[in-house]
N, C-alpha and C positions, 0 to 999 in steps of 0.2 A: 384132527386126532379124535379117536373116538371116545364119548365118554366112558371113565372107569366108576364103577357104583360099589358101596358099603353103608352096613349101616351106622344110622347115627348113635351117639351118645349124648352121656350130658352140656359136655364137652362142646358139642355141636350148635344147642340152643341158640346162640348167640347170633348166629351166622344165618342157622334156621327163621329166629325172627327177624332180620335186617330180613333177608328177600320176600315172606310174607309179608310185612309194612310196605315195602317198594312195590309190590306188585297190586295190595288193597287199592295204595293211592294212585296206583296207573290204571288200573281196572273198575274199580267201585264206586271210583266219584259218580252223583248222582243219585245212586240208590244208600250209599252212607255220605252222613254228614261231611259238609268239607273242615267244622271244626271237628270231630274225631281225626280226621285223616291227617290235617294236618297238625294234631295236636300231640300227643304221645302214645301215640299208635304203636309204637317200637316196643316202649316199656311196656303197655299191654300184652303184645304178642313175646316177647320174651318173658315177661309172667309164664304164659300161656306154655311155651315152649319148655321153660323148664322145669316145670312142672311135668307134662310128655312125657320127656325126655329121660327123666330122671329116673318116671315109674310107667314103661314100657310095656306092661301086663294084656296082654289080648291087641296087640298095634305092631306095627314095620311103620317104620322110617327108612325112608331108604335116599339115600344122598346121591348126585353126580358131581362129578368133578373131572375137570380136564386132565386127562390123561399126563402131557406133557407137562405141564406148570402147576397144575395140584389147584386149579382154582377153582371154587364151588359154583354150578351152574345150575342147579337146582334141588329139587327133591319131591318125593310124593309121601304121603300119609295114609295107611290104610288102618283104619280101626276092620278086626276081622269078626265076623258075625255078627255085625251091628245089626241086624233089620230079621227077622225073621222069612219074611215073603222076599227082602230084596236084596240079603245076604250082607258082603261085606263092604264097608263103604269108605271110598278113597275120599278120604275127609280136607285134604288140599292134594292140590298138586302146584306147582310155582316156578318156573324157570325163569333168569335171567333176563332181561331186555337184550340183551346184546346175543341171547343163545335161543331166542324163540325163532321159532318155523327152522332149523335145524337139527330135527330128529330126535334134540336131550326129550322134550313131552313126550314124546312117542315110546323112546325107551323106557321115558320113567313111569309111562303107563302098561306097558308089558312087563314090566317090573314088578309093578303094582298089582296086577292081574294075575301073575305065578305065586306071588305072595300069598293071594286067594288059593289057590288050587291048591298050592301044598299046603296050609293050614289053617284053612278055615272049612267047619264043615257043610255048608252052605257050596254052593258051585255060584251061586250070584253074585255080582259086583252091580254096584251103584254108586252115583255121585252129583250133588249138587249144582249147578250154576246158574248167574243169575242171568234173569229175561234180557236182560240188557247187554249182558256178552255174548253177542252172536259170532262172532270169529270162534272162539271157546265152542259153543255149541253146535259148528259146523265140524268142528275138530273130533269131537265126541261122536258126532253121527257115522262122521269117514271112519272112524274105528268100532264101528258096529252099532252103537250104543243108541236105543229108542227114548222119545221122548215120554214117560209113561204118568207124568204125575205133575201138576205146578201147584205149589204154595206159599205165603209169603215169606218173607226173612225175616228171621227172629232176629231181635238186635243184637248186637256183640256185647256182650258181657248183659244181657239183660237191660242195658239202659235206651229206651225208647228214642231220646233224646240223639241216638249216633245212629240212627238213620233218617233218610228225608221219603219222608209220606209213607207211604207201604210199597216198598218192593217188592216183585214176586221172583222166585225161584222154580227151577225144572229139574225135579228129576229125574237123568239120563242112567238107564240098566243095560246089564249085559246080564241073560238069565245063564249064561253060562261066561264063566272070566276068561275058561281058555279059550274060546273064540274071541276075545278081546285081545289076550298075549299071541296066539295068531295072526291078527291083521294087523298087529305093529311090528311081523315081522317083514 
């Protein structure tokens, strides 16, 4: 069944933060601490979320969920005109364990990418990840996207202490989105 997508609400946070925490601690060990990850990562990011969530101002959220059973299978984050030269930036994206390499990324990144076109005025999209995901960064390249930029990882929430040494990050652009909502289709 194919995914159905809407945006999120407050309402949503909750759900929002359960699969960003699941996906930190499946993805970032290594580059963040394993006591942040394992420690109340949840309540962090559901901080994080409903706060978003609540005050949506210049951002899409945009949810999937299985058509048939209504269960959530991911989501993407676009803050819009974040960057000036690198336009708007999909500030997460996070699918399920159980629904990755099944097309919900790809949707949720043509999703992500129209989000840009129709309301950001920027035609750029960019996006973060780190050195260490290379599945992720292979992902990003098949859907256009150039490696133009690596710098380190700011730690989460500002504390030094929830990451281990200095990680680096890449950032992956598309100078134009719709050639990005293009090639996920």
């Amino acid at each position: 069944m194919a995914p159905q997508f809407r945006y999120a609400g407050p309402g949503d946070a909750e759900a929002v933060a359960r699969l960003h925490a699941d996906s930190w601690r499946r993805h970032y060990r290594g580059a963040y601490s394993d006591a942040y990850l394992d420690g109340d990562v949840l309540g962090d990011r559901l901080a994080v979320w409903s706060s978003r969530l609540a005050a949506p101002e210049g951002t899409r959220t945009v949810l999937a969920e299985d058509g048939a059973s209504g269960d959530f299978l991911g989501f993407v984050h676009v803050v819009l005109d974040d960057d000036p030269k690198w336009g708007s930036l999909v500030d997460n994206l996070h699918v399920t364990a159980a629904r990755q390499r099944t097309g919900v990324g790809r949707a949720l990144l043509a999703r992500a990418a129209a989000e840009a076109v129709a309301h950001a005025s920027s035609p750029a999209l960019h996006l973060w990840v780190l050195e260490q995901n290379a599945p992720a960064q292979a992902f990003y390249a098949a859907m256009g996207a150039d490696h133009v930029e690596t710098l380190l990882v700011g730690p989460p929430g500002g504390d030094p202490t929830r990451l281990n040494g200095t990680p680096a990050k890449y950032r992956m652009a598309w100078p134009e989105a719709a050639a990005c909502a293009a090639q996920a289709r």
